[in-house]
C-alpha positions as CSV (number, residue, x, y, z in Angstrom):
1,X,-95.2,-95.7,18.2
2,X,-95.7,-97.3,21.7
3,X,-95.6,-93.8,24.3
4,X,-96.5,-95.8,27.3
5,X,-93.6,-96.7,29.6
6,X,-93.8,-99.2,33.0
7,X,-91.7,-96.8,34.7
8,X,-90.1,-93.0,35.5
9,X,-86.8,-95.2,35.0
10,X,-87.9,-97.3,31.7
11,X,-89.7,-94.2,30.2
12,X,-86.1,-92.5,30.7
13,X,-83.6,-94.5,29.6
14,X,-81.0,-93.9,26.9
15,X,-82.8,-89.7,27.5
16,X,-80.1,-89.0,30.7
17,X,-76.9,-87.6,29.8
18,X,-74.9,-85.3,32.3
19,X,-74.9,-82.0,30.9
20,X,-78.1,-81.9,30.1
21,X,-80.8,-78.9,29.8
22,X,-84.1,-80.1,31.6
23,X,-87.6,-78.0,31.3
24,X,-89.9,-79.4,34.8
25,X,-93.3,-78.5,34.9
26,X,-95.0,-77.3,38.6
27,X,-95.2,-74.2,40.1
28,X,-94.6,-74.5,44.1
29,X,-95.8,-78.1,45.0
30,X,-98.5,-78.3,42.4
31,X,-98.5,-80.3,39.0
32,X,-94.6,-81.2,40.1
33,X,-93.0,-84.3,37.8
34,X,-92.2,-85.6,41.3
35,X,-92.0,-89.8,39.9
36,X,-89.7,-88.4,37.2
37,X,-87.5,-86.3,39.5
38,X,-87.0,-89.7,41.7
39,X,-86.2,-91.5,38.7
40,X,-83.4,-88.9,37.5
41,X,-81.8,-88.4,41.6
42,X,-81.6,-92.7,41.0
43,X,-79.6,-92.8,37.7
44,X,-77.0,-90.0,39.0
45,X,-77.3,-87.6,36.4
46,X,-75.1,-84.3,37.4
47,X,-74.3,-80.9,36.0
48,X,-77.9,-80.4,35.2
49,X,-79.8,-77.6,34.0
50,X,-83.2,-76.7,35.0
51,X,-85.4,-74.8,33.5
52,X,-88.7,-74.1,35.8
53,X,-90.6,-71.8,37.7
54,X,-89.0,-73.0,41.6
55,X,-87.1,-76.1,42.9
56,X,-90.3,-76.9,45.3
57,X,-89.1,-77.3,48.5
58,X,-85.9,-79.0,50.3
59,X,-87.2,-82.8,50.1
60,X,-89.2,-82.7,47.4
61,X,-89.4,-81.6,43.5
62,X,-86.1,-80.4,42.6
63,X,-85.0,-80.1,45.7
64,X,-83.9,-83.8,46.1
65,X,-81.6,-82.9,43.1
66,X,-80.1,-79.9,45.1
67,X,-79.5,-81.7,47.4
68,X,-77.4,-84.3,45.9
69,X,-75.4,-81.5,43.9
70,X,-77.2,-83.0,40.5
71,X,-77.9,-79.4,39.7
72,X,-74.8,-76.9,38.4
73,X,-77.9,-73.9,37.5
74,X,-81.6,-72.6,38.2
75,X,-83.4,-70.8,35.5
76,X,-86.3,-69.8,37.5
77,X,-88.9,-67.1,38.5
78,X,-89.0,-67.8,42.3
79,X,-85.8,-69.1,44.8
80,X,-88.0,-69.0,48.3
81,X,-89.3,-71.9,50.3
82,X,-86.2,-73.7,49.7
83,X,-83.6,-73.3,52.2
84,X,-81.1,-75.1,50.3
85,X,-81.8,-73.4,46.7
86,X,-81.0,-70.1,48.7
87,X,-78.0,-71.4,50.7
88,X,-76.6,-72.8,47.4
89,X,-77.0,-69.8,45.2
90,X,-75.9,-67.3,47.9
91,X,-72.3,-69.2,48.4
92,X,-71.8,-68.8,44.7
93,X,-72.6,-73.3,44.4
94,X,-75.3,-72.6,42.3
95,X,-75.8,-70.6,39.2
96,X,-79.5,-68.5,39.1
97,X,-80.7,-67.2,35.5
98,X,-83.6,-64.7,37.1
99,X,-86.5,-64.8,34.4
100,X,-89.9,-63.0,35.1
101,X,-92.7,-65.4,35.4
102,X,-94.2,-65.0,32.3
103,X,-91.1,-64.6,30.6
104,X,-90.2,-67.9,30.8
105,X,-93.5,-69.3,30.3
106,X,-93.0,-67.5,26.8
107,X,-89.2,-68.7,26.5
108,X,-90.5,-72.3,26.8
109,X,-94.0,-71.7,24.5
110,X,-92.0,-69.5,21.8
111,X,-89.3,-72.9,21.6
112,X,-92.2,-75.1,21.7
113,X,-93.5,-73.5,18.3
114,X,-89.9,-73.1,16.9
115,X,-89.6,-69.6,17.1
116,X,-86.0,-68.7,18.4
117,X,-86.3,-64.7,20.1
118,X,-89.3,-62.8,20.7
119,X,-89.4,-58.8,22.4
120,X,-91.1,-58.0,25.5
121,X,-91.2,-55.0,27.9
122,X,-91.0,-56.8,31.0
123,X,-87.5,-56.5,32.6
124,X,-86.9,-53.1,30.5
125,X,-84.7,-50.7,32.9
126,X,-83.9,-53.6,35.3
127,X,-80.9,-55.9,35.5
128,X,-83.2,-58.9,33.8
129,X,-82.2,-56.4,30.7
130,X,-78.1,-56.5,31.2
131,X,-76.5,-57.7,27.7
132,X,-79.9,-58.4,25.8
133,X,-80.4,-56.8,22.7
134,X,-82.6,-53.6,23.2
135,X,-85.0,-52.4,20.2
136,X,-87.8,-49.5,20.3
137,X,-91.1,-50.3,18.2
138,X,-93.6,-47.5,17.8
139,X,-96.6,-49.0,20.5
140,X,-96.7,-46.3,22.3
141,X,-99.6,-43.6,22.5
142,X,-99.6,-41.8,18.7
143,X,-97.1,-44.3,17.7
144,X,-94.4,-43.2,20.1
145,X,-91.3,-45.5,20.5
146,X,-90.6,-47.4,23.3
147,X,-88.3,-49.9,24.1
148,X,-88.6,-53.9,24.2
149,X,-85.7,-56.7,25.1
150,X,-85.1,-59.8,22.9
151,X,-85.4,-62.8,24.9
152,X,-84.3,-66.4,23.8
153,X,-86.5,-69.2,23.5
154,X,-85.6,-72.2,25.7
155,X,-84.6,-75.0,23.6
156,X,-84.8,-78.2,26.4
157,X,-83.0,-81.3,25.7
158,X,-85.8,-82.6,27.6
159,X,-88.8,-82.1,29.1
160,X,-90.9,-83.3,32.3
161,X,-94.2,-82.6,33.0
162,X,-97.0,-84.0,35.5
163,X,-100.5,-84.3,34.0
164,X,-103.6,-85.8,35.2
165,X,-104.8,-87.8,32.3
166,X,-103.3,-89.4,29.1
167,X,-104.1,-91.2,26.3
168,X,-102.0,-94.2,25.1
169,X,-101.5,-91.3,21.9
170,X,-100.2,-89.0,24.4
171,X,-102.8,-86.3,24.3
172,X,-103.1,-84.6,28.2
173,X,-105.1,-82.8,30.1
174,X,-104.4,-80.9,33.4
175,X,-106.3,-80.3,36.7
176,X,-106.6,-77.4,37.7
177,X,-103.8,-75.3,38.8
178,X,-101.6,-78.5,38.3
179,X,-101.6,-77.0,34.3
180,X,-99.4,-74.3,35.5
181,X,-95.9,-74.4,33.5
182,X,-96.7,-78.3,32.3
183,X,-97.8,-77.3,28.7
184,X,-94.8,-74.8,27.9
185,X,-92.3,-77.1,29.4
186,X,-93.6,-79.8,27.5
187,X,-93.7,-78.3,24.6
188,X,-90.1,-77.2,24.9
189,X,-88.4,-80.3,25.3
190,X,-87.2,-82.6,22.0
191,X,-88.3,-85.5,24.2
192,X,-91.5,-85.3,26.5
193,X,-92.1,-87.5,29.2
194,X,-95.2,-87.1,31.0
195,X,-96.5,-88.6,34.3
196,X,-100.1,-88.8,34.9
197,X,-102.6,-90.1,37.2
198,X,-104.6,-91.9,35.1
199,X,-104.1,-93.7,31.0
200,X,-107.5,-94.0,29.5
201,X,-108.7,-95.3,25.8
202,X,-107.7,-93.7,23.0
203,X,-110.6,-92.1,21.8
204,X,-112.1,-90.9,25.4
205,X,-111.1,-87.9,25.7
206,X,-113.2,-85.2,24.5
207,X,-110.8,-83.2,21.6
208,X,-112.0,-79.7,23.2
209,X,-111.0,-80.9,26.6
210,X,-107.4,-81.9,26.1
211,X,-104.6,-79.4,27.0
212,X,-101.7,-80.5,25.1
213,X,-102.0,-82.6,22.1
214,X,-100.5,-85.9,22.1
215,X,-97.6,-84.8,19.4
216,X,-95.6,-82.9,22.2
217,X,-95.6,-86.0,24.4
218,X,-92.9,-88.9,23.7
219,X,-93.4,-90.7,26.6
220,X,-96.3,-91.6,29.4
221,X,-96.0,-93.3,32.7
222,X,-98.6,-93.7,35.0
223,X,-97.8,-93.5,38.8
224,X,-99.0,-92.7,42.7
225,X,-98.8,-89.2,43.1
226,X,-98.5,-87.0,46.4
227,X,-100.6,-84.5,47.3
228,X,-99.0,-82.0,49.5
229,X,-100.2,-78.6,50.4
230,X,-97.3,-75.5,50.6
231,X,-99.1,-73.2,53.0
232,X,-102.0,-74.8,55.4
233,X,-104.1,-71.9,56.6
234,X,-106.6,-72.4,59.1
235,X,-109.2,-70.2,61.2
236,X,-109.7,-70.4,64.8
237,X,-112.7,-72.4,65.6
């Protein structure tokens, strides 16, 4: 089965339908699908939904898809550092599905592994638990009950991620922080297309050091990536 693709665009043709549910790997600027992201502001697609942790920032990651109205609803963990995110969801443009961050790691990982609903404590007593189905399990000291929500997994119609190596299989590993939200959202998605830095031999790769096995991955490019840093911080000399 031939995984590598020329292109963002080649690797994504016949995937793009408007409509459509989209997990993106990256959490602020780091380990963004940015190649991907150019490729889907090109062919138009609209009435999106995104699932991941932020829309980076105003011209870049997401953002470029805010911008040109591509995207009808966030769900996310984080909304700041992007002015137009905000300005969007706060004039009632945009719809926001708050999810805590390790929430919707587990949403995308639970989907991943075909499991539909899982509980969780987190968001119990706040509006994160409005119309969810509450239960009480007995985890509590001396087996006293207390109460979980069910949470959905997230079921994407596809998924992009941003890795730093591949194999022509489609085995990946991450660098650093840049593994973030990549190997849920990839694992989410009935098709994966990955963009990476680098495509070595089959066979290279060390098994124990590869982060997400080649059967999640549909697709590979390989591309120029930019490095940008969200906060420089500097001392006084």
């Amino acid at each position: 089965m031939k995984k590598i693709y020329g292109s963002a665009a080649d690797a994504l043709e016949g995937v793009l339908f408007d409509g459509m549910f989209i997990a993106a790997g990256g959490f602020g600027l780091c380990g963004i699908p940015e190649l991907l992201l150019d490729a889907i502001k090109d062919a138009g697609t609209k009435d999106l939904t995104f699932a991941s942790n932020n829309a980076g920032v105003d011209d870049f990651g997401i953002g470029i898809l805010l911008q040109t109205r591509q995207v009808k609803k966030m769900i996310s963990s984080y909304v700041g550092e992007n002015a137009e995110f905000m300005r969007q969801y706060l004039s009632g443009e945009l719809e926001l599905e708050f999810n805590p961050q390790g929430t919707l790691a587990e949403r995308m990982r639970a989907a991943g592994c075909g499991i539909p609903g899982f509980y969780t404590k987190t968001g119990v007593g706040t509006v994160i638990a409005d119309g969810k189905e509450h239960k009480d399990f007995p985890t509590g000291p001396d087996g006293a009950p207390e109460t979980y929500i069910m949470e959905t997994g997230l079921f994407a119609d596809l998924a992009i991620v941003k890795a730093w190596k591949a194999d022509a299989t489609g085995n990946l590993v991450f660098r650093k922080t840049a593994r973030n939200f990549n190997p849920p959202a990839a694992m989410c998605g009935k098709i994966c297309v990955a963009e990476v830095e680098e495509i070595v031999p089959t066979g290279s790769l060390d098994p124990d050091t590869i982060h997400l096995p080649g059967i999640y991955v549909h697709r590979v490019i390989q591309g120029e990536h930019e490095k940008r840093i969200e906060q420089r911080t500097t001392r006084a000399a």
